[in-house]
C-alpha positions as CSV (number, residue, x, y, z in Angstrom):
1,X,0.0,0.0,0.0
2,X,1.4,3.3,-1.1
3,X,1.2,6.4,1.6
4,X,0.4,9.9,0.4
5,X,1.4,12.8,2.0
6,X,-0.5,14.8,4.0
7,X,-2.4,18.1,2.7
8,X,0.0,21.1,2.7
9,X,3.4,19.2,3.2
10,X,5.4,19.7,-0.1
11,X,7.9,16.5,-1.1
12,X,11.5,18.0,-1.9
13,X,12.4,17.1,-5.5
14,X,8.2,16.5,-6.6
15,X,8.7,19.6,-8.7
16,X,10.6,21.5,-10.5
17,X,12.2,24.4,-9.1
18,X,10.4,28.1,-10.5
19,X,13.3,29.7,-11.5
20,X,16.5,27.8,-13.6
21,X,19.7,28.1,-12.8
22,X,20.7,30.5,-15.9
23,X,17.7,32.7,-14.8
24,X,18.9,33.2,-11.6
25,X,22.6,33.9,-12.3
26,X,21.2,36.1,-15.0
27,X,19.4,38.2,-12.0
28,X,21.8,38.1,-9.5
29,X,24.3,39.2,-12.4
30,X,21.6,42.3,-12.7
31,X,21.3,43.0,-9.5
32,X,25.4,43.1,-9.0
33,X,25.5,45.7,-11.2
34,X,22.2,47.6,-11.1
35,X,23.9,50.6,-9.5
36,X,26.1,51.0,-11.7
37,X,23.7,51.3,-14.6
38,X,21.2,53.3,-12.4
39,X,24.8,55.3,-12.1
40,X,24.8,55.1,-16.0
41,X,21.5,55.8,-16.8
42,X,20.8,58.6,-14.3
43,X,23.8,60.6,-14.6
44,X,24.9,60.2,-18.3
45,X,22.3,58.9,-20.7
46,X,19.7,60.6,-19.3
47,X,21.5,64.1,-19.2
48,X,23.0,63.4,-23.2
49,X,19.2,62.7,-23.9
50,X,18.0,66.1,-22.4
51,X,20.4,68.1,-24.0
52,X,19.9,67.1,-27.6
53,X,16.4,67.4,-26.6
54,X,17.5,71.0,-25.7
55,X,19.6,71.9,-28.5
56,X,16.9,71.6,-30.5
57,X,14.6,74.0,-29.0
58,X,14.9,77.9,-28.1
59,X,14.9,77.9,-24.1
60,X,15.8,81.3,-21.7
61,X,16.2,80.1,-18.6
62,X,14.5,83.3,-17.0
63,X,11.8,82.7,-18.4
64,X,11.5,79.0,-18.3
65,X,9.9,78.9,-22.0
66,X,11.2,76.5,-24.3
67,X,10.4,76.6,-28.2
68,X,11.1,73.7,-30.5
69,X,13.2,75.5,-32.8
70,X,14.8,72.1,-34.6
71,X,18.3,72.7,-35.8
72,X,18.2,76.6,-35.9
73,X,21.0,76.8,-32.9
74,X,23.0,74.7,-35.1
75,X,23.0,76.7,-38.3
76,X,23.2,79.9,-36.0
77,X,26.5,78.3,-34.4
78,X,27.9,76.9,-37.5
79,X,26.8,79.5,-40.6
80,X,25.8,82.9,-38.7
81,X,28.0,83.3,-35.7
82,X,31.9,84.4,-36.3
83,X,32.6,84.1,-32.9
84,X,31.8,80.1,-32.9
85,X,34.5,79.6,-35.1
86,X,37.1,81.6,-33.3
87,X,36.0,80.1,-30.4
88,X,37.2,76.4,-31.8
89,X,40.4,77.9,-33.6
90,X,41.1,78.7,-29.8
91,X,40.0,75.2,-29.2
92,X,42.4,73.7,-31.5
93,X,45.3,75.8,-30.4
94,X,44.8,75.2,-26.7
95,X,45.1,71.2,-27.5
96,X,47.6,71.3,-30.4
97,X,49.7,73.4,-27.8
98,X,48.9,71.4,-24.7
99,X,48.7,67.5,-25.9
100,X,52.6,67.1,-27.5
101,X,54.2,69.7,-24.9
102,X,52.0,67.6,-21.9
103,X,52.9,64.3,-23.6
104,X,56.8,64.9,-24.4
105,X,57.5,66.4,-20.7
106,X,55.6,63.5,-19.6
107,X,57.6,60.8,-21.2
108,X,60.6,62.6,-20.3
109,X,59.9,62.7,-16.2
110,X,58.9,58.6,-16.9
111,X,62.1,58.2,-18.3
112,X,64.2,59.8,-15.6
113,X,62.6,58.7,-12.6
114,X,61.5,55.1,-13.5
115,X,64.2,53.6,-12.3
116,X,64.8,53.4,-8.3
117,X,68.0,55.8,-6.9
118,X,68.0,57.8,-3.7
119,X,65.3,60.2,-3.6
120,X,63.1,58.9,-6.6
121,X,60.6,58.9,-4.4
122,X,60.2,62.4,-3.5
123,X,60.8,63.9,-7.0
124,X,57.8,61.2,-8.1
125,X,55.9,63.1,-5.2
126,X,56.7,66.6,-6.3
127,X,56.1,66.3,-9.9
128,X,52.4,64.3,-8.9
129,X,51.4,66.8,-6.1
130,X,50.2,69.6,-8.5
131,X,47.6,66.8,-9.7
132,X,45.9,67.1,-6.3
133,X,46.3,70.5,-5.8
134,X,43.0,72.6,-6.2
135,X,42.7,73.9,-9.6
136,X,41.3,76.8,-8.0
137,X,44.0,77.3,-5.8
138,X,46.6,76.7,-8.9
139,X,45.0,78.9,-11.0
140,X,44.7,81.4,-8.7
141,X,48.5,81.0,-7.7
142,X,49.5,81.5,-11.0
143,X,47.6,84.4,-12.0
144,X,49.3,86.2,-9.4
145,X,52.8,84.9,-10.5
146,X,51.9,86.1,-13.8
147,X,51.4,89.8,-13.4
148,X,52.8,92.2,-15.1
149,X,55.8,93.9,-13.4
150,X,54.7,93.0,-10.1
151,X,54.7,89.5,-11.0
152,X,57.2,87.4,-9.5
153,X,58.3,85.8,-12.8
154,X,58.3,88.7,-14.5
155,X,60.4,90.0,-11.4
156,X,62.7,86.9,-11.9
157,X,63.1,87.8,-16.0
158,X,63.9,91.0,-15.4
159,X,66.8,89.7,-12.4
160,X,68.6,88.3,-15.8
161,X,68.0,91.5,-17.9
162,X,64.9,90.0,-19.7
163,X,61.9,92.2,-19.6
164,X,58.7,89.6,-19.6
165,X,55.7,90.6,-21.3
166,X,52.1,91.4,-19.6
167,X,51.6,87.0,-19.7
168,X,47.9,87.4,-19.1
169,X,46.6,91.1,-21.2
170,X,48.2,90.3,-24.2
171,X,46.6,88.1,-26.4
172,X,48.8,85.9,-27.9
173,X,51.0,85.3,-24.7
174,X,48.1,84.5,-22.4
175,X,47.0,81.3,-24.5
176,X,50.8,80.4,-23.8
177,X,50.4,81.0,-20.4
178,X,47.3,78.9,-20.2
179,X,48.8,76.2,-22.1
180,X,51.8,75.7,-20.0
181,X,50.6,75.9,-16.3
182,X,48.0,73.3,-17.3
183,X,50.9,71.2,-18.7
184,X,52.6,72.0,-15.2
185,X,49.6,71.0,-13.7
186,X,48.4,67.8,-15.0
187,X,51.8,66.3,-16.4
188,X,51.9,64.4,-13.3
189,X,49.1,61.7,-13.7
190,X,51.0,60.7,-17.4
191,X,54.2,60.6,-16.0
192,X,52.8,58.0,-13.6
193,X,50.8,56.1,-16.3
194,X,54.4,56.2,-18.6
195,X,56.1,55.2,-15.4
196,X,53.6,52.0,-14.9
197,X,54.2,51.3,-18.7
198,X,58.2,51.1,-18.6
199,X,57.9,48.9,-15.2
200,X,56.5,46.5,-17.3
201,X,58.6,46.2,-20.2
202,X,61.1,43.1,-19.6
203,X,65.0,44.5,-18.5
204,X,65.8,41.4,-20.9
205,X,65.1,43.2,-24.2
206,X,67.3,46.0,-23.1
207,X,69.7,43.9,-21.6
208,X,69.8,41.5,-25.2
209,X,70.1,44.6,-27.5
210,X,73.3,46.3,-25.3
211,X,74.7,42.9,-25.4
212,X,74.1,43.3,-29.4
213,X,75.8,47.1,-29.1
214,X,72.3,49.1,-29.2
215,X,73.1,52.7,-28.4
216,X,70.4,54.6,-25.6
217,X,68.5,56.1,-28.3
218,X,68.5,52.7,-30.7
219,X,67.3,51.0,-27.4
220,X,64.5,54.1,-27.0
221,X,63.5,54.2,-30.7
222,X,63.3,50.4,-31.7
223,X,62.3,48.4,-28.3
224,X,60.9,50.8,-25.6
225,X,58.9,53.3,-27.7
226,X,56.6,51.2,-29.7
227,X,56.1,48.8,-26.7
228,X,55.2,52.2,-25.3
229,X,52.2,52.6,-28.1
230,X,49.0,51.2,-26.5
231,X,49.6,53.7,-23.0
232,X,51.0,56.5,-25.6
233,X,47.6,55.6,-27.4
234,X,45.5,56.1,-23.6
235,X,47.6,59.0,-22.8
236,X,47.1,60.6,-26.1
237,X,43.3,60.2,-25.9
238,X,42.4,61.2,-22.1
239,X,44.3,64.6,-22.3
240,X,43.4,65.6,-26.3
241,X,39.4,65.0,-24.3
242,X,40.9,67.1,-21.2
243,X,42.1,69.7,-23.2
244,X,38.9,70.4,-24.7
245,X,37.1,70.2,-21.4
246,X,39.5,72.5,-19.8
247,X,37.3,75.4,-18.0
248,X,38.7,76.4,-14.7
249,X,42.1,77.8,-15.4
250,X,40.3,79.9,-18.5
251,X,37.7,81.4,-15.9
252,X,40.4,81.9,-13.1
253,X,43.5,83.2,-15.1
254,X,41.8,84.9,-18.1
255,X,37.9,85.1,-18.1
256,X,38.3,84.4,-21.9
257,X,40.3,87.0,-22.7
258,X,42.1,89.7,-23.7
259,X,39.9,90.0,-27.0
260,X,38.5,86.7,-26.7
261,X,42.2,85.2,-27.0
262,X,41.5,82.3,-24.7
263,X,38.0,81.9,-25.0
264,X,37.4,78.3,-25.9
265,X,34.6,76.0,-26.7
266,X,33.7,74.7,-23.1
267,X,33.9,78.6,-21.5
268,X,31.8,79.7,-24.4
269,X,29.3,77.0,-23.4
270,X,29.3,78.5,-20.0
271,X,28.8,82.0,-21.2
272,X,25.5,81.5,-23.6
273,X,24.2,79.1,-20.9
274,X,25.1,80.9,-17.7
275,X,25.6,84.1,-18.4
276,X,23.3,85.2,-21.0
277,X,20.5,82.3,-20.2
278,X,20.6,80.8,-23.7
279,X,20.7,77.1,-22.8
280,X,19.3,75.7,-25.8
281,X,22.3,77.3,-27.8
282,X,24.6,76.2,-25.4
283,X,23.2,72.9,-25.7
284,X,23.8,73.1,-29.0
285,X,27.4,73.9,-28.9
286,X,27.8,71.1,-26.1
287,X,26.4,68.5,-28.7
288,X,28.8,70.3,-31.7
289,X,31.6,69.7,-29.0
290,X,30.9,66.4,-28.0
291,X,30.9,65.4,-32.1
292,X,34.6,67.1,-32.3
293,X,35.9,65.0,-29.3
294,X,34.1,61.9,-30.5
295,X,35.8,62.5,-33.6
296,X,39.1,63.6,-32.4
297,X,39.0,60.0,-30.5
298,X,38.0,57.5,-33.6
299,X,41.0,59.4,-35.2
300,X,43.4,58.5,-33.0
301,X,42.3,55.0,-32.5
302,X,41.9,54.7,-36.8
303,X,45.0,55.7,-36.7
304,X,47.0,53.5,-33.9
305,X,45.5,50.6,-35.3
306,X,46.8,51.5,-39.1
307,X,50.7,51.7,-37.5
308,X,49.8,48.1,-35.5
């Protein structure tokens, strides 16, 4: 005689579990990394969404009104407005100034201080610290150093018999100035990523081509720079995006100026949407910058993979 069980008692392994084992490693593998796509989806997509959504429509911020306008910001910035297109010629020379100097001194520090002597150490430190140094507080520093007479550099120029120019009222001299405290600043962090990459190139492919009678620069040129190319590659990409992103030492140091000589794309977004309320221009120049970055970056890739 066979024996039931009784009502309401369930018989482990009578049926079939609800959920499979690929379903639930598929939802625990959600839930794992569910904040980081909230993360993702809050404070990215959904922003990039809203100002395309903006860029296409006429909206003072006073006045909260928005106006679908379509792609009238666009044709303003890109057929009817001069100033856009001295504002990305200032753009251009900011990075084309700032990349190769930032990159070169870079490499350079790497190369000096990657291997260990006394003291390597601290001059790691004191080349890194301006990294974590305040770019208010730098910029701010700076401006001061670069007065006119009262200026301590200029002060130091003229201690030589060199008179220094007026680094931040004269046009052409302030985008240098820009340019090359940024450099100062925020040559640490590639110096460290340059440092990381020689570390882990093998001592035996140096040691093999001295043994062969490979001069230091045959050694830099044929084994340790293109080993070098996928961080050069990083490096390359990071700072060409930084440059373009670079906003706080332009308000601090120059406002834009003298004569609109430093005013560059992401300060001129801040202008049309801050200062004169115009977000759905400055949206519209946001988007036109993003496109020049995104562009700037398949490039660069296109072109690392051709020389691979």
């Amino acid at each position: 005689m066979t024996m039931k069980p009784a009502t309401g008692v369930t018989v482990r392994g009578e049926r079939a579990p609800w959920l499979t084992l690929k379903m639930r490693e598929a939802i625990e593998a959600w839930l794992f990394i569910s904040p980081t796509l909230a993360g993702f989806l809050i404070f990215f997509a959904g922003p990039l969404v809203a100002v395309v959504w903006y860029s296409l429509s006429e909206w003072n911020l006073l006045s909260q009104q928005a106006t679908f306008v379509g792609l009238a910001n666009y044709n303003d910035a890109l057929f009817r407005n001069p100033d856009f297109w001295l504002v990305v010629r200032n753009s251009i020379v900011f990075a084309v100034g700032l990349v190769p100097l930032n990159m070169a001194l870079a490499l350079a520090l790497a190369l000096a201080l990657s291997r260990r002597f006394r003291g390597v150490v601290f001059f790691r430190t004191v080349f890194f610290a301006p990294v974590v140094t305040s770019a208010v507080a730098w910029a701010i520093v700076w401006k001061f150093l670069l007065q006119g007479e009262a200026g301590f550099v200029n002060q130091l120029l003229a201690a030589i018999g060199i008179q220094g120019p007026n680094w931040l009222r004269e046009p052409d001299w302030a985008m240098v100035a820009v340019i090359v405290t940024r450099v100062i600043k925020m040559v640490g962090l590639n110096m460290i990523l340059y440092i990381a990459a020689l570390q882990a190139i093998p001592r035996d492919y140096e040691a093999a081509a001295r043994l062969e009678g490979a001069s230091n620069w045959q050694i830099f040129r044929m084994i340790i720079w293109p080993l070098l190319g996928p961080t050069t590659l990083v490096i390359m990409v990071i700072t060409t995006i930084g440059s373009f992103k670079v906003f706080d030492h332009i308000y601090l140091m120059t406002g834009g100026g003298p004569e609109n000589g430093t005013l560059v794309l992401a300060f001129y977004i801040y202008q049309q949407g801050f200062q004169f309320f115009d977000v759905g221009y400055a949206s519209a120049l946001a988007m036109i910058m993003f496109v020049i970055v995104m562009g700037l970056t398949v490039v660069q890739l296109a072109l690392r993979r051709r020389d691979t």
